[in-house]
C-alpha positions in Angstrom: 33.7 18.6 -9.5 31.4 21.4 -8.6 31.2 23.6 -5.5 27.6 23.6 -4.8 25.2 20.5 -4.4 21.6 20.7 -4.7 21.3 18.1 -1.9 20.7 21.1 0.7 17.7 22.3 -1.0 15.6 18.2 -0.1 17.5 17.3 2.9 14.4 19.1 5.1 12.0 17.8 2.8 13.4 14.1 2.6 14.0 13.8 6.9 9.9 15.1 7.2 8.7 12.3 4.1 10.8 9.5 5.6 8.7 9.6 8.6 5.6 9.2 6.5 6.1 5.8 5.3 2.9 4.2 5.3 2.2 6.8 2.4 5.3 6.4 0.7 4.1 2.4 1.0 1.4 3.8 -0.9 3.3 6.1 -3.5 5.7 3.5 -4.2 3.2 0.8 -5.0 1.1 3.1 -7.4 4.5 3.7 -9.2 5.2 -0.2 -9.6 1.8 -1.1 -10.7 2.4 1.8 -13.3 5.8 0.7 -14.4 4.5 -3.1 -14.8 1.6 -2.4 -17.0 4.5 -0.1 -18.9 6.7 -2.3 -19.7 6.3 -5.9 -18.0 7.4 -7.6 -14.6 10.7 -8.2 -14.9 13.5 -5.8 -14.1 15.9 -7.0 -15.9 14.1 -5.7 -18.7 11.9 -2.9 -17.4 14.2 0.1 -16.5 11.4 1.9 -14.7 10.7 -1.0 -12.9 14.3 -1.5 -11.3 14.2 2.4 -10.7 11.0 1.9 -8.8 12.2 -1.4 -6.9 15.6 0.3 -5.6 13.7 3.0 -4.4 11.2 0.6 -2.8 14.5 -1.1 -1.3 16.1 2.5 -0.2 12.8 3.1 1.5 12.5 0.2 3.7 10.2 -1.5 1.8 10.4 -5.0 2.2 10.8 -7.3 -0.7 7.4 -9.7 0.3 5.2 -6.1 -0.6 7.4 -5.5 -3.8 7.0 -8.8 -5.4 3.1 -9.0 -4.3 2.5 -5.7 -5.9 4.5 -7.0 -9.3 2.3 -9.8 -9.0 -1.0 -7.6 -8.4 -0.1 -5.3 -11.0 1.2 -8.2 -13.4 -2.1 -10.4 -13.3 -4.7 -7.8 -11.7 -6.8 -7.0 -15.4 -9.3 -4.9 -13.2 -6.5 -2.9 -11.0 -6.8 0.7 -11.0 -5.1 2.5 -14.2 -3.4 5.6 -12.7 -2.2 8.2 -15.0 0.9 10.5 -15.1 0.5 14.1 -14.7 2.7 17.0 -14.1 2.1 20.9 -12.8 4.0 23.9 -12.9 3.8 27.1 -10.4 5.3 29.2 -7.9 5.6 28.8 -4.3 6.0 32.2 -1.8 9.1 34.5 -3.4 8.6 33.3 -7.2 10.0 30.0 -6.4 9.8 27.5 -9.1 7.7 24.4 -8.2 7.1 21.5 -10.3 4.6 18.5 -9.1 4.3 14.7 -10.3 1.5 13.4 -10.0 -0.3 9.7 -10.4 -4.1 9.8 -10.4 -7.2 8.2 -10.9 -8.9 11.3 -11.5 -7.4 14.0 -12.8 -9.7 16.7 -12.6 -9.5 15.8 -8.4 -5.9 15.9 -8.6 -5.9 19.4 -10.5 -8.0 21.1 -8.0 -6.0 19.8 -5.0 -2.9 20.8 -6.4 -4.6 24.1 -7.4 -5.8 24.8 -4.0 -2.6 23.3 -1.9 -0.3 25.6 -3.8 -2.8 29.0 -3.6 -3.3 28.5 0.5 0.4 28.2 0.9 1.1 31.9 -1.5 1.7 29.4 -4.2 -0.5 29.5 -7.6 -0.1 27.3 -10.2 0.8 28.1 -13.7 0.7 27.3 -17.4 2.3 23.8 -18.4 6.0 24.8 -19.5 6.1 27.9 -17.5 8.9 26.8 -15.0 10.1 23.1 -16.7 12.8 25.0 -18.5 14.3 26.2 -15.0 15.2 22.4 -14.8 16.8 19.8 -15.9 15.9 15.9 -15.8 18.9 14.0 -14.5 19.9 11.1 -13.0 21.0 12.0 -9.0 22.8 9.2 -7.1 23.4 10.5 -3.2 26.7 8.5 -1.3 27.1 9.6 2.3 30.5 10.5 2.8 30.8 8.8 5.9 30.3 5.3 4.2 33.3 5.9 1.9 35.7 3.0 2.8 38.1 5.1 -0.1 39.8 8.2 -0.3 38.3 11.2 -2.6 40.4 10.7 -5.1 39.6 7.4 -5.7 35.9 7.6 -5.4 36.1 10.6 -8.2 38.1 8.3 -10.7 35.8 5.4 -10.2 32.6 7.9 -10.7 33.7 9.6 -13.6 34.8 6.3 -15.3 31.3 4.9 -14.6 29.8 7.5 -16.5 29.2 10.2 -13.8 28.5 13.6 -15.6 29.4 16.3 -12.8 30.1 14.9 -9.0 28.9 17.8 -6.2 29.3 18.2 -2.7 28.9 21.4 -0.6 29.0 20.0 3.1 31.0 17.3 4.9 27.9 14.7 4.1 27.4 13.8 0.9 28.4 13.8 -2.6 25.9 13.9 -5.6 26.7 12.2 -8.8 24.3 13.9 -11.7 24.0 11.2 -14.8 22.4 11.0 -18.4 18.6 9.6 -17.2 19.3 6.5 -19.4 22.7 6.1 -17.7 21.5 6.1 -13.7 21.2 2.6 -13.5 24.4 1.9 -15.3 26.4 4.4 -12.9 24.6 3.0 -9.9 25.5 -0.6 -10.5 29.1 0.3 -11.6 29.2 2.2 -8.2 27.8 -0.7 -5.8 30.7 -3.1 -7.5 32.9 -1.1 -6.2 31.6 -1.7 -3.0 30.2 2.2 -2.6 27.0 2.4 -0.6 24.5 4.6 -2.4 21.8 6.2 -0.4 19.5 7.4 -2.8 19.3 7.0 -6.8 16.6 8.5 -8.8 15.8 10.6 -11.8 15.3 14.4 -10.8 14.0 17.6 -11.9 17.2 19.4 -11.1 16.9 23.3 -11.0 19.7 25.0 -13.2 20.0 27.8 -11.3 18.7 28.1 -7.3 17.4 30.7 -5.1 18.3 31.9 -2.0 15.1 32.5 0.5 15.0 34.2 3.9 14.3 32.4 6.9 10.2 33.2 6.8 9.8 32.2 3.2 11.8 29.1 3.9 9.7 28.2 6.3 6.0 29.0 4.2 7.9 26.8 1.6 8.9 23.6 3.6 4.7 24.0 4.8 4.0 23.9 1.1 6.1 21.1 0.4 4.6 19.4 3.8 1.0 19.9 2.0 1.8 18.3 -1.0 3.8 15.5 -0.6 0.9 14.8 2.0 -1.4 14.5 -0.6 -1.7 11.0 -1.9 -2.0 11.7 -5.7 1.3 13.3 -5.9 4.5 11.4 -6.1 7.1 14.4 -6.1 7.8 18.1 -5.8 10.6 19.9 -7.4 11.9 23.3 -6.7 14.7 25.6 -6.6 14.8 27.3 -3.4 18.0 26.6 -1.4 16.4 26.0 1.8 19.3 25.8 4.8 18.9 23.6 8.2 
C-alpha cells in the first residue's frame, strides 16, 4: 500500500462537476451513443459500454435515460457521429494538463480548448508532449466510512481481486489502481464482497505530482472550471496536488 493517493488532486474538481449535472447528462449520453456504435448494445459484451453505464449509475443517472439513449444510439442510423480527441498543454506553473474530448467538429473543439487553456495562463502543446507524465489506469474510489470490514480485510480481498497498488492519504478514501482491462473485473469482485465503490473509471494518472501555491491553485481549479464547462470535453487530467 502506498502513502500518497492522487484522490486530493480531483476531489475540488469532482464536488464543483457534480453540481453540473444536466451537462454531465449530456457528457454521459455522448459517451454511450459512442460506445454503442463501438461495439454494440449489450454490456455484457461491450466493456466500454458497462464502464460508461456504471458511471451513468454513480452519477445519478437514472436507468429510463440510460436504456433510451442505448436504444437511440442502437437504432438512430442518422444520430450524430462524435469523434474522440485528446490535447496536451500546460496550465499556470508548468502543470501538466491533458483533455478528452468528443466532438462533432473538431476544428471548433481545437480552438476552444486552444483559447480556454491560453486565457487561464495555460497553452496547449504538441500531441505527446505531457502523455508520458501519465499513466492510463483503472481507479476504483471506496469511502472509508462505508467499510463494514476492517483494513486488513479490505487489503486481502483487493489485492486478491487483482488490485495493482491500494492508496490512501486521508481518513476518506482508498484508491485501488488496476490493469485498464482488469477495472471491471476488480470492481465486480469488490461489490461481491459487499464493498460500496464510489467511483470506478479508467484514468490518466500522473506518475509524479506537483505541489502548487495557494494562487496557482486557485488559477488552476478556474481552468479546470472552464473546461469541464465546455460541452465537447469529457475529462481533464493533471498533476497538480491541489489541497482543500
Amino acid at each position: 500500500m502506498s502513502g500518497h493517493s492522487k484522490w486530493s488532486t480531483i476531489k475540488n474538481k469532482k464536488a464543483k462537476t457534480d453540481a453540473k449535472r444536466g451537462k454531465i447528462f449530456t457528457k454521459i449520453g455522448r459517451e454511450i451513443i459512442v460506445a454503442v456504435k463501438a461495439g454494440g448494445p449489450d454490456p455484457d459484451i461491450n466493456a466500454k459500454l458497462k464502464d460508461v453505464i456504471d458511471k451513468a449509475k454513480a452519477n445519478n443517472i437514472p436507468n429510463d435515460n440510460i436504456l433510451r439513449s442505448i436504444k437511440k444510439a442502437s437504432g438512430d442510423t442518422d444520430s450524430v457521429d462524435y469523434e474522440e480527441l485528446t490535447y496536451e498543454g500546460y496550465g499556470t506553473g508548468g502543470v501538466a494538463v491533458i483533455v478528452e474530448a468528443l466532438t462533432d467538429n473538431k476544428n471548433r473543439t481545437a480552438g476552444e480548448v486552444r483559447h480556454l487553456l491560453d486565457k487561464n495562463g495555460g497553452s496547449l502543446g504538441a500531441l505527446g508532449c505531457v502523455s508520458w507524465m501519465f499513466e492510463k489506469k483503472g481507479q476504483i474510489i471506496i469511502e472509508k466510512a462505508t467499510l463494514k470490514i476492517d483494513e486488513d480485510t479490505f487489503m486481502m480481498i483487493a489485492l486478491e481481486a487483482g488490485a495493482l497498488d491500494i492508496l490512501t492519504d486521508d481518513d476518506e478514501v482508498y484508491e485501488i489502481h488496476t490493469e485498464p482491462l482488469e477495472l471491471n473485473n476488480v470492481s465486480d469482485a469488490l461489490e461481491q464482497q459487499g464493498i460500496k465503490i464510489e467511483e470506478a473509471e479508467v484514468q490518466m494518472i500522473p506518475k509524479n505530482t506537483v505541489e502548487v501555491s495557494e494562487d496557482i491553485a486557485n488559477k488552476i481549479l478556474n481552468m479546470l472550471d472552464a473546461l469541464e464547462d465546455n460541452d465537447d470535453v469529457q475529462n481533464v487530467y493533471h498533476n497538480a496536488i491541489i489541497q482543500d
